[in-house]
BAMARMI-827361 format. One record per residue (C-alpha): residue in one letter; chain; y, z, x; residue number from 1. Coordinates in pm, 1 decimal, m for minus. Layout:
BEGIN
(node "a"; "A"; (Y; Z; X); NUM) ...
***
This chain:
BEGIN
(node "x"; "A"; (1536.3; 2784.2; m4173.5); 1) (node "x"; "A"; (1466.3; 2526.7; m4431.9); 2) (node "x"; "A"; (1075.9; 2501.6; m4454.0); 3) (node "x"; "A"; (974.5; 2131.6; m4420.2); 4) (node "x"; "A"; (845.2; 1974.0; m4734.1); 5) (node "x"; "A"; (486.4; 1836.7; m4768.1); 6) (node "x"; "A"; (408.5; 1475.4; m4768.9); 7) (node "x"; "A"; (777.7; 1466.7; m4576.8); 8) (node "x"; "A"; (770.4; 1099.5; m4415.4); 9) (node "x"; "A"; (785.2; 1030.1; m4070.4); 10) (node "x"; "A"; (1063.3; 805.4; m4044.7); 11) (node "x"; "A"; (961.2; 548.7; m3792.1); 12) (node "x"; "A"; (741.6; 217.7; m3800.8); 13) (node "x"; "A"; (435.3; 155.8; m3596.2); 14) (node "x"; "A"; (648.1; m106.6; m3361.8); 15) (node "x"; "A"; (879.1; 191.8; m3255.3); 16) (node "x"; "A"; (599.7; 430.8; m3169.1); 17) (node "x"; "A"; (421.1; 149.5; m2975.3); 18) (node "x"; "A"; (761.2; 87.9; m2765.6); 19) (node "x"; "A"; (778.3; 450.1; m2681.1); 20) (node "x"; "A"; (424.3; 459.7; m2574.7); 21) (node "x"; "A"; (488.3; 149.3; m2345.1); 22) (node "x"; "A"; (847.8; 277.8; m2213.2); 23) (node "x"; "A"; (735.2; 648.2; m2155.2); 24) (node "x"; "A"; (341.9; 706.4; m2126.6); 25) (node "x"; "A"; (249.1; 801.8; m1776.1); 26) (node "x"; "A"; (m116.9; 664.6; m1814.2); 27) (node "x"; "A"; (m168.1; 307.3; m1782.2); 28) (node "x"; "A"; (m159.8; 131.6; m2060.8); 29) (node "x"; "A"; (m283.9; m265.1; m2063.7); 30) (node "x"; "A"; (m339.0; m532.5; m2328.1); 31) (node "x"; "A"; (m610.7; m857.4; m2184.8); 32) (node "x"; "A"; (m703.0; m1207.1; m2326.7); 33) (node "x"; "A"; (m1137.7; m1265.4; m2378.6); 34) (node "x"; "A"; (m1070.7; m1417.2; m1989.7); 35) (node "x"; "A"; (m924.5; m1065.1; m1876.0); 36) (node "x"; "A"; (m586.5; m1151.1; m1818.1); 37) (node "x"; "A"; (m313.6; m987.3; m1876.3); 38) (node "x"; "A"; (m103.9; m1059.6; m2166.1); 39) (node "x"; "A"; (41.4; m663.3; m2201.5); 40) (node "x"; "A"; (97.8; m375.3; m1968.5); 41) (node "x"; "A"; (305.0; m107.1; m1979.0); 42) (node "x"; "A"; (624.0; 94.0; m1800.9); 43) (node "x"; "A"; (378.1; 298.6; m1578.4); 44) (node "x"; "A"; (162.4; m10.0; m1485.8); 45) (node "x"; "A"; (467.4; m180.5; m1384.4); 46) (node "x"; "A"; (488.6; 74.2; m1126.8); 47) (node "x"; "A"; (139.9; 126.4; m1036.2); 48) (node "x"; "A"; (165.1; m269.2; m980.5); 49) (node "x"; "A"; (511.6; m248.5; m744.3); 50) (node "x"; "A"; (691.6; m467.1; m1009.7); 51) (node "x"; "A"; (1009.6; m512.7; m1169.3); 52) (node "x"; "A"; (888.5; m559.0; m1549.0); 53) (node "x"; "A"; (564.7; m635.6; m1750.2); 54) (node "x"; "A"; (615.7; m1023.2; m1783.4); 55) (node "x"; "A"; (560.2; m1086.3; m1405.9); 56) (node "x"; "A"; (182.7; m943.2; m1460.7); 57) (node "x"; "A"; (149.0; m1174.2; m1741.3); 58) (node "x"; "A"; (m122.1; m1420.9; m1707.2); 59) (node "x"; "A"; (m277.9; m1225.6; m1353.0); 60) (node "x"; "A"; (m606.0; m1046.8; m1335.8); 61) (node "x"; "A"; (m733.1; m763.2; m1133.9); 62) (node "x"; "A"; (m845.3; m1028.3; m864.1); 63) (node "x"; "A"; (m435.4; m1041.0; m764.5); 64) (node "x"; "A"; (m422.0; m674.9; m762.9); 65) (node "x"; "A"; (m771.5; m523.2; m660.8); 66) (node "x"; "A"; (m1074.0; m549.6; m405.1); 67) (node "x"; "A"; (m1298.4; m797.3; m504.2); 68) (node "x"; "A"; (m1548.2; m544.9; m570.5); 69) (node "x"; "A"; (m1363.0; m344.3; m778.1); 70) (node "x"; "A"; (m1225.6; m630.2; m970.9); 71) (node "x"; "A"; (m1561.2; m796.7; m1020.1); 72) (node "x"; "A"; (m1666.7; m467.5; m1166.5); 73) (node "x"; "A"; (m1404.0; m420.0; m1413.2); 74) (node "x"; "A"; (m1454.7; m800.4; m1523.9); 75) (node "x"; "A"; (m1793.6; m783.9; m1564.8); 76) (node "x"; "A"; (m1704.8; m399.7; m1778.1); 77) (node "x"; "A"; (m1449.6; m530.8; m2001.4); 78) (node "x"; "A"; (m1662.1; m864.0; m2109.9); 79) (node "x"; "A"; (m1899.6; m576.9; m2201.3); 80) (node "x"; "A"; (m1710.1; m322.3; m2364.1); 81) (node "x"; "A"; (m1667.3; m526.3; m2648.5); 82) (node "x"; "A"; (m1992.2; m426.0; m2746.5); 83) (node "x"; "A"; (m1975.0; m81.0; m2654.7); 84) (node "x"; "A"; (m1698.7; 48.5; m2617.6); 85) (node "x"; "A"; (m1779.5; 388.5; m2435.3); 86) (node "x"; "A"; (m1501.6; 532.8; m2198.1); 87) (node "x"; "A"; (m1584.5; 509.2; m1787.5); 88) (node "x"; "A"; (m1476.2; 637.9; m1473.9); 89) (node "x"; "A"; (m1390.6; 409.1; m1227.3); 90) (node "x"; "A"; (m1285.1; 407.1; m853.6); 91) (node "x"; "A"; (m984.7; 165.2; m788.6); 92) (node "x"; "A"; (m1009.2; 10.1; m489.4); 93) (node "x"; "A"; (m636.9; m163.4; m396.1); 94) (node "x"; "A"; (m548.8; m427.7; m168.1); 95) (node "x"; "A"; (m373.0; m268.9; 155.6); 96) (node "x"; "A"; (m335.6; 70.5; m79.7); 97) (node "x"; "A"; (m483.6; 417.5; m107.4); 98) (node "x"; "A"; (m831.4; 434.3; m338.2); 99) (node "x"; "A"; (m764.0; 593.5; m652.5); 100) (node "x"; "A"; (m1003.6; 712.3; m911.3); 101) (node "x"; "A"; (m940.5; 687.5; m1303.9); 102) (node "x"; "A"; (m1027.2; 779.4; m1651.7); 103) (node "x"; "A"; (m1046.6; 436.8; m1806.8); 104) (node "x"; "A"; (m1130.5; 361.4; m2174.1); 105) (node "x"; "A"; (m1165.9; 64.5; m2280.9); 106) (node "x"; "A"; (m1187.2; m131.4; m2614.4); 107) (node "x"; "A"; (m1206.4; m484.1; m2822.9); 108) (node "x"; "A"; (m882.4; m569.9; m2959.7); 109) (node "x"; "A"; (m932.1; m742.3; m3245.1); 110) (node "x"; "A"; (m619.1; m964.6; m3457.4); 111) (node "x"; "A"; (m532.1; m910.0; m3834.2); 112) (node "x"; "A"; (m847.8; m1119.7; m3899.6); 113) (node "x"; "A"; (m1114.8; m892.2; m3749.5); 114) (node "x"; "A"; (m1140.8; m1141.5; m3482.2); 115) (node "x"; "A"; (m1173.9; m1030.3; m3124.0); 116) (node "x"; "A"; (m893.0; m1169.6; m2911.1); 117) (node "x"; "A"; (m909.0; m954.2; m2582.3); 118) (node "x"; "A"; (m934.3; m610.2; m2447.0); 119) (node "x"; "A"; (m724.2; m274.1; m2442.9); 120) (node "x"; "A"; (m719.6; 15.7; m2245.2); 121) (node "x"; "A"; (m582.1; 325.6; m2095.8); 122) (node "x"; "A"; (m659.1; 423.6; m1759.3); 123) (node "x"; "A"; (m551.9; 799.6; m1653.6); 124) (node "x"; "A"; (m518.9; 879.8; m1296.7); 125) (node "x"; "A"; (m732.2; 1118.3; m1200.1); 126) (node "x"; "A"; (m762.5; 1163.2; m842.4); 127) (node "x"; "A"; (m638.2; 1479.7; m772.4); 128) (node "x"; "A"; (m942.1; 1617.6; m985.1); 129) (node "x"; "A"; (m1176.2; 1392.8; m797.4); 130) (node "x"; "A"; (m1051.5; 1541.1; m451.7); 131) (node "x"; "A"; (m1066.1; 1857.4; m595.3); 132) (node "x"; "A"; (m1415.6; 1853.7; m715.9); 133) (node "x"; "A"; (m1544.6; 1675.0; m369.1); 134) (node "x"; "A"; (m1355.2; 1939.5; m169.1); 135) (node "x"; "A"; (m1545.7; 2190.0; m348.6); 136) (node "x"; "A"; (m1912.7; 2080.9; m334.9); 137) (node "x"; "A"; (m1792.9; 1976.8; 34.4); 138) (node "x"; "A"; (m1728.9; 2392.5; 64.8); 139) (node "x"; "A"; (m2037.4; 2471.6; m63.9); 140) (node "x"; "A"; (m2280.3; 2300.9; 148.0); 141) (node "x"; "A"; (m2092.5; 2309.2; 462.7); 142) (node "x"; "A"; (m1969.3; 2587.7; 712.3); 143) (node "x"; "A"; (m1634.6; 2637.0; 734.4); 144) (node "x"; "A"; (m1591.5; 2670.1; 1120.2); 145) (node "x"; "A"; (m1808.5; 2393.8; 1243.2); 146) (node "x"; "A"; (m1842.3; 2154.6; 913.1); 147) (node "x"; "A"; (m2210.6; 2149.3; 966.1); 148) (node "x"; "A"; (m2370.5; 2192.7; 676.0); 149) (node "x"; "A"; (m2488.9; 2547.0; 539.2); 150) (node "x"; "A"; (m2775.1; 2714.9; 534.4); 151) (node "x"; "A"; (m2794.9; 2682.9; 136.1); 152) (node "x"; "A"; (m2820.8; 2279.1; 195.3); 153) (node "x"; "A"; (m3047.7; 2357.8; 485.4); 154) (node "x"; "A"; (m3304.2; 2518.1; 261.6); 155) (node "x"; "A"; (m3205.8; 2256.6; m48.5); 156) (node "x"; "A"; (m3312.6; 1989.4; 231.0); 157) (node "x"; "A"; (m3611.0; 2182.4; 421.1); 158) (node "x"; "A"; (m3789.2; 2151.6; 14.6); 159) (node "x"; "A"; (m3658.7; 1757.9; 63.6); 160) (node "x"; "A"; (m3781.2; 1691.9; 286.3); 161) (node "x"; "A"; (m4120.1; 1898.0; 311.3); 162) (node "x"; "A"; (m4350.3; 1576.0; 232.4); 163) (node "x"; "A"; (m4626.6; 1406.5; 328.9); 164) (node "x"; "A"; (m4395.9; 1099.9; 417.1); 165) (node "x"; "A"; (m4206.6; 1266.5; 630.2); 166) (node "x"; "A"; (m4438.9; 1378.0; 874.2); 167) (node "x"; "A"; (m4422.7; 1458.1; 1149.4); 168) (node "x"; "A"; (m4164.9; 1715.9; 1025.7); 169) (node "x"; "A"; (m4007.6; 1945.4; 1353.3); 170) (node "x"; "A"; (m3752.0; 2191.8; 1318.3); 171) (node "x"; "A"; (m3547.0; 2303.0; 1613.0); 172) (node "x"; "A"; (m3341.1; 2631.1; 1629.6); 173) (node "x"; "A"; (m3090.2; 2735.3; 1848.8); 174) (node "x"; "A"; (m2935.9; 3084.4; 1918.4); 175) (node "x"; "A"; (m2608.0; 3047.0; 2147.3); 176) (node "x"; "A"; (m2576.8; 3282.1; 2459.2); 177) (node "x"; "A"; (m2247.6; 3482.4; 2516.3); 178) (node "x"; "A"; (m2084.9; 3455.6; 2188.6); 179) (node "x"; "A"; (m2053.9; 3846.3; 2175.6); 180) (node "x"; "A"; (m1929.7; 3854.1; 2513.4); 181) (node "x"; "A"; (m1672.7; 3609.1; 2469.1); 182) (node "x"; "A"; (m1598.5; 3761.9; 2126.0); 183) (node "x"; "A"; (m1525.8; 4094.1; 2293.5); 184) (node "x"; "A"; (m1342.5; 3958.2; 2612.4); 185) (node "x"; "A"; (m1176.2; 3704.2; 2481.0); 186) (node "x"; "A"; (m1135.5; 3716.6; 2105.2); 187) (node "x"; "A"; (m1237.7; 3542.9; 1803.8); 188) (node "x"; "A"; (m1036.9; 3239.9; 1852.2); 189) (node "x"; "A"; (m1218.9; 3144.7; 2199.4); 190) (node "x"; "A"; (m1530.8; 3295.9; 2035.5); 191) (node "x"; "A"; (m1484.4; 3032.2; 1754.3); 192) (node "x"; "A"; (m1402.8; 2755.6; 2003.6); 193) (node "x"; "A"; (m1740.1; 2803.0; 2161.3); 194) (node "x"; "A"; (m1911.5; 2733.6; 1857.3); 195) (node "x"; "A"; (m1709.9; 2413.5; 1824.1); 196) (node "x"; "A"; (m1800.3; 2346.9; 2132.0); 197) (node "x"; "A"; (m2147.4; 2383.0; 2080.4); 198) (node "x"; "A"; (m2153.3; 2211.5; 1746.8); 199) (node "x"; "A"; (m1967.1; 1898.6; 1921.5); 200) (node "x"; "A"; (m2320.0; 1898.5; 2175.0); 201) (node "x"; "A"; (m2562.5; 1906.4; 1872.4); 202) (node "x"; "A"; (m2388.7; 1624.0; 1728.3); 203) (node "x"; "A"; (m2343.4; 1412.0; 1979.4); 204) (node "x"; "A"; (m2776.3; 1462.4; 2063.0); 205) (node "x"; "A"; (m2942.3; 1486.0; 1730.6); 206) (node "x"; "A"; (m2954.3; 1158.8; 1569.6); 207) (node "x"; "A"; (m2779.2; 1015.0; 1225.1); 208) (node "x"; "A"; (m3071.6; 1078.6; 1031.2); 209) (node "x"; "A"; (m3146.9; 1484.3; 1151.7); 210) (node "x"; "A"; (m2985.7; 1758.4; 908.0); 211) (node "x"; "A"; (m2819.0; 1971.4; 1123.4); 212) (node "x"; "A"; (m2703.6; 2349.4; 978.3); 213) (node "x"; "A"; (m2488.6; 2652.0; 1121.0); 214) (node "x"; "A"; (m2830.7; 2942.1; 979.6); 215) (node "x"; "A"; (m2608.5; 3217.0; 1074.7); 216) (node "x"; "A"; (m2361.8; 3362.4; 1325.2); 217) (node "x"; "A"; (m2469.8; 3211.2; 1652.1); 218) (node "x"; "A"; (m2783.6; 3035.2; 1485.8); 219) (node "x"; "A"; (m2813.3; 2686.4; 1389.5); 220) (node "x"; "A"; (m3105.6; 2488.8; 1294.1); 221) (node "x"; "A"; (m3181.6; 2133.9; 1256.4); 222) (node "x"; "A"; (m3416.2; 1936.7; 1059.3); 223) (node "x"; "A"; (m3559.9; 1625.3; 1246.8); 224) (node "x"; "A"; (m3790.0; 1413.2; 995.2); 225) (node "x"; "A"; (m4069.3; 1164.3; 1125.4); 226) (node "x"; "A"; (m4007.2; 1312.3; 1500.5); 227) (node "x"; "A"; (m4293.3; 1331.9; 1684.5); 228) (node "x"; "A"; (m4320.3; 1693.9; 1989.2); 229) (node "x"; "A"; (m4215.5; 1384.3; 2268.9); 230) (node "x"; "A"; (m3882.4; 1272.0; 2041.4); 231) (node "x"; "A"; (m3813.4; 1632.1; 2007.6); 232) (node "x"; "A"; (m3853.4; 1780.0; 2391.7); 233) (node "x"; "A"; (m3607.8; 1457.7; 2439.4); 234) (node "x"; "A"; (m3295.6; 1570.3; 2205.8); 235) (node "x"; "A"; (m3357.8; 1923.0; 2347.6); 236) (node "x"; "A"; (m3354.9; 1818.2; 2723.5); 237) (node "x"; "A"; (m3048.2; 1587.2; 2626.1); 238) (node "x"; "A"; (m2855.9; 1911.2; 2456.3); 239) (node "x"; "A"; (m2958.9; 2095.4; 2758.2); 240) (node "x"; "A"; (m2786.9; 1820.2; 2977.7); 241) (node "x"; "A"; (m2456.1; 1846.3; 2767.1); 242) (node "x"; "A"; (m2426.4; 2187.7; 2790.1); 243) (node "x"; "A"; (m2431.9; 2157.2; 3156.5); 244) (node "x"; "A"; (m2208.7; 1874.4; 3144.5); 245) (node "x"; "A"; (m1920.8; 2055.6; 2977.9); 246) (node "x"; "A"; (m1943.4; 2375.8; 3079.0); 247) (node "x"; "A"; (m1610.3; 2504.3; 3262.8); 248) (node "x"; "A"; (m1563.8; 2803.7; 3466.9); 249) (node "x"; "A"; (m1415.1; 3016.3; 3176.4); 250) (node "x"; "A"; (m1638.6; 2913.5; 2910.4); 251) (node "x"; "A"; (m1999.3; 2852.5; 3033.5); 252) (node "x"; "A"; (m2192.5; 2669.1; 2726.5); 253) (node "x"; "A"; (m2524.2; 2732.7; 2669.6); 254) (node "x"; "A"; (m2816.2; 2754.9; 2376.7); 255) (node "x"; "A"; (m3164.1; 2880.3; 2371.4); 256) (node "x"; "A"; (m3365.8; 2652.2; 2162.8); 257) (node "x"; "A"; (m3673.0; 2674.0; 2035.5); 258) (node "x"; "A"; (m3917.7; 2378.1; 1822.9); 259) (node "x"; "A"; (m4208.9; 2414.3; 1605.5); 260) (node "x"; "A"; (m4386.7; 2036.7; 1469.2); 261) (node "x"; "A"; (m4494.5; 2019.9; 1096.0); 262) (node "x"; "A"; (m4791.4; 1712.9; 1157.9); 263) (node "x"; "A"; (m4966.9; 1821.6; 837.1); 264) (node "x"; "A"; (m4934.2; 1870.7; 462.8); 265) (node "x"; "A"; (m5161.7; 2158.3; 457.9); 266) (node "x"; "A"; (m4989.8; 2347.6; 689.6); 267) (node "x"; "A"; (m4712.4; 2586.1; 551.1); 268) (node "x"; "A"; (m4314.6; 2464.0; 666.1); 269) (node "x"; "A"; (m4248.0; 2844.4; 646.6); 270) (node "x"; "A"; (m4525.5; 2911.4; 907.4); 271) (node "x"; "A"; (m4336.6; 2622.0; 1102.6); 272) (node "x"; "A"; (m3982.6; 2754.0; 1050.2); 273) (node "x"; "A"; (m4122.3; 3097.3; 1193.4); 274) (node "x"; "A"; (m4279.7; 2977.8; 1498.8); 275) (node "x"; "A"; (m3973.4; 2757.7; 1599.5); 276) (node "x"; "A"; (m3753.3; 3105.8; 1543.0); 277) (node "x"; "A"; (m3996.9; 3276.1; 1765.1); 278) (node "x"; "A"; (m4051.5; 3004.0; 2092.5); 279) (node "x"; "A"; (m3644.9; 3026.9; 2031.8); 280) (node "x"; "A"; (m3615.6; 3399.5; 2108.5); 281) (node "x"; "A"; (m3908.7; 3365.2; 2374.2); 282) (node "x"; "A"; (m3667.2; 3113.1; 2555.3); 283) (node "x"; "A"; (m3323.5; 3333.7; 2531.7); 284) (node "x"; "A"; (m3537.1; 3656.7; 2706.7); 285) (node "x"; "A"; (m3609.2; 3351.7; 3003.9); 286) (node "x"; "A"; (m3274.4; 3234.9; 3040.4); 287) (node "x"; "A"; (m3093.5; 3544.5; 2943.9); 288) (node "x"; "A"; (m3067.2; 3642.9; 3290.8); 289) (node "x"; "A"; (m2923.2; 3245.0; 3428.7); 290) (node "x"; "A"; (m2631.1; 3283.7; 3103.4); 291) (node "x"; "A"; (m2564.9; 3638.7; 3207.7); 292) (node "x"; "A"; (m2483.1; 3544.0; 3538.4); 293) (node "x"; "A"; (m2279.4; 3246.1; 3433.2); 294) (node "x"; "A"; (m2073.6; 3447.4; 3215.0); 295) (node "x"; "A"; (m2042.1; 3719.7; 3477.5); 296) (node "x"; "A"; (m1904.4; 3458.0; 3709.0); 297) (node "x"; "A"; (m1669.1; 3420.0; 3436.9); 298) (node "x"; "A"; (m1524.4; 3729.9; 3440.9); 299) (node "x"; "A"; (m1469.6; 3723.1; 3855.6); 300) (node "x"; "A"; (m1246.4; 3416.5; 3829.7); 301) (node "x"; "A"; (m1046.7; 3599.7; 3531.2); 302) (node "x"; "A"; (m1012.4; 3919.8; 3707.2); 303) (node "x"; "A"; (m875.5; 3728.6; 4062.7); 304) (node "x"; "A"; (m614.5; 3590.5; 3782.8); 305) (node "x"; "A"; (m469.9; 3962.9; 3728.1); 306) (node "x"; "A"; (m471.9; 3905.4; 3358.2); 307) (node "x"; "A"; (m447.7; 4252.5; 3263.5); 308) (node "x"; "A"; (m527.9; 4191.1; 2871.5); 309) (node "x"; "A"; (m884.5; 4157.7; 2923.0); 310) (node "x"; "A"; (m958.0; 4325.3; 3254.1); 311) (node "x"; "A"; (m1008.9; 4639.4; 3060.7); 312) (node "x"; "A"; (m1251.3; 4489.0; 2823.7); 313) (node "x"; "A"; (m1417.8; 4269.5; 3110.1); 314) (node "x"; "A"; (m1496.8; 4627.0; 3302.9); 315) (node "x"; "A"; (m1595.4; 4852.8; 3005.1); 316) (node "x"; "A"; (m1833.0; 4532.9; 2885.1); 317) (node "x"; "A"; (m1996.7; 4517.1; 3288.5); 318) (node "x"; "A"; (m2099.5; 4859.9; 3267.7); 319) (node "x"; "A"; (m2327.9; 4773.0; 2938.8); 320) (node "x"; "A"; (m2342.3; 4415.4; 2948.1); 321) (node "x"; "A"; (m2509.0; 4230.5; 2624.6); 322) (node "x"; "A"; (m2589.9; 3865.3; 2516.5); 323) 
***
């Protein structure tokens, strides 16, 4: 093989490698006037745009294409960038179209003169990163069974939120009764159902503002700022109510909760989080016996069904019954 010799010219003009940057380029590539309209845009833009060639984009702005918002926004960038020219990320927000989110830089174009005549730049699509990245951080501070949030962002939060300004500060735990049971009659899946079921009930009675967490197994926790011992005896009553509500004869729902108020900054949140964790296990000894009996009632109607899968387990698990 002939080795290539040095200072061996590149035989093509500047005009021919612009044309194959415009023709093949997948990033979106786009040429402006000092009023930001287009005067230049490439193959891929064409097709971003739903058009059949660059001249019909000729003379249009981002208004005809984008959001308001979002075209505002890049107006008000590119009579800027002139002076700065720093690259950006920037969410597109389309008319009647999927958001997208891009790598944009943009520059002055100047003419032969040195005189500034418009704008350039190249926009890279980047979305699949960007729903990459918020699916992960979503994974990090939220359970995967419930999507409540984790105990990781509970603590993050508890610190948050541990200020004078929020006071009253109450947290509320809850330990759900039967899991186990259900686990071992039933299986995981109707085990895991329960706790969706459960997790619909907190939702639907804590309010926007509370941080509600899965803390372990069949734990969860909430944080409810500003809520005063009344505001909390109310969401617990109304959970309560729910549980009631939408219990069926197979799967009996019900949570022992217990709630500890923060009213002052001297006092210590962990001396708070404690208490709650204890009037929560105080109330699952009291109505240990009324879930027991639910979930026994449970197993009768399953056994009058003759389903022979889980008799065996119902009968082993009523000789040593545990919640």
């Amino acid at each position: 093989m002939a080795k290539k010799r040095k200072n061996e010219k590149f035989d093509i003009n500047k005009s021919q490698m612009i044309s194959a940057l415009m023709e093949y380029s997948t990033d979106s590539i786009y040429f402006k006037d000092l009023k930001s309209r287009f005067v230049l845009i490439n193959k891929a833009l064409v097709k971003r745009f739903g058009m059949k060639n660059s001249d019909e984009a000729v003379g249009k702005t981002d208004f005809d294409f984008f959001t308001e918002e979002h075209a505002r926004e890049a107006y008000d960038i590119e009579q800027n960038i002139i002076k700065t020219g720093i690259p950006i990320e920037e969410k597109e927000t389309w008319h009647e179209k999927e958001d997208k989110w891009v790598s944009t830089i943009k520059m002055p174009f100047y003419d032969e003169k040195g005189k500034i005549i418009g704008t350039f730049g190249i926009s890279r699509d980047i979305t699949d990163r960007k729903k990459a990245e918020e699916k992960i951080e979503y994974l990090s501070f939220h359970d995967g069974l419930t999507g409540l949030y984790n105990r990781a962002y509970f603590d993050e939060e508890l610190n948050r939120l541990d200020t004078e300004r929020q006071l009253p500060v109450t947290i509320v735990m809850g330990d759900v009764n039967g899991l186990k049971l259900i686990n071992d009659v039933y299986g995981h899946f109707k085990g895991d159902m329960l706790l969706r079921n459960i997790t619909d009930i907190l939702k639907e009675s804590f309010r926007k503002e509370d941080i509600i967490s899965r803390w372990g197994g069949d734990e969860f926790i909430s944080i409810l700022p500003k809520t005063s011992v009344k505001d909390a005896e109310s969401i617990i009553k109304r959970i309560k109510e729910l549980c009631e509500e939408k219990s069926t004869t197979e799967m009996p729902l019900s949570i022992s909760l217990g709630a500890s108020i923060k009213k002052f900054s001297s006092e210590n949140i962990d001396d708070i989080l404690k208490e709650a964790e204890d009037k929560m296990y105080k109330s699952k000894i009291v109505e240990s016996v009324t879930a027991q009996e639910s979930l026994l009632q449970s197993l009768r109607v399953i056994l009058k069904k003759g389903d022979y899968r889980t008799e065996t387990r119902i009968k082993k698990w009523m000789i040593m019954p545990s919640l």
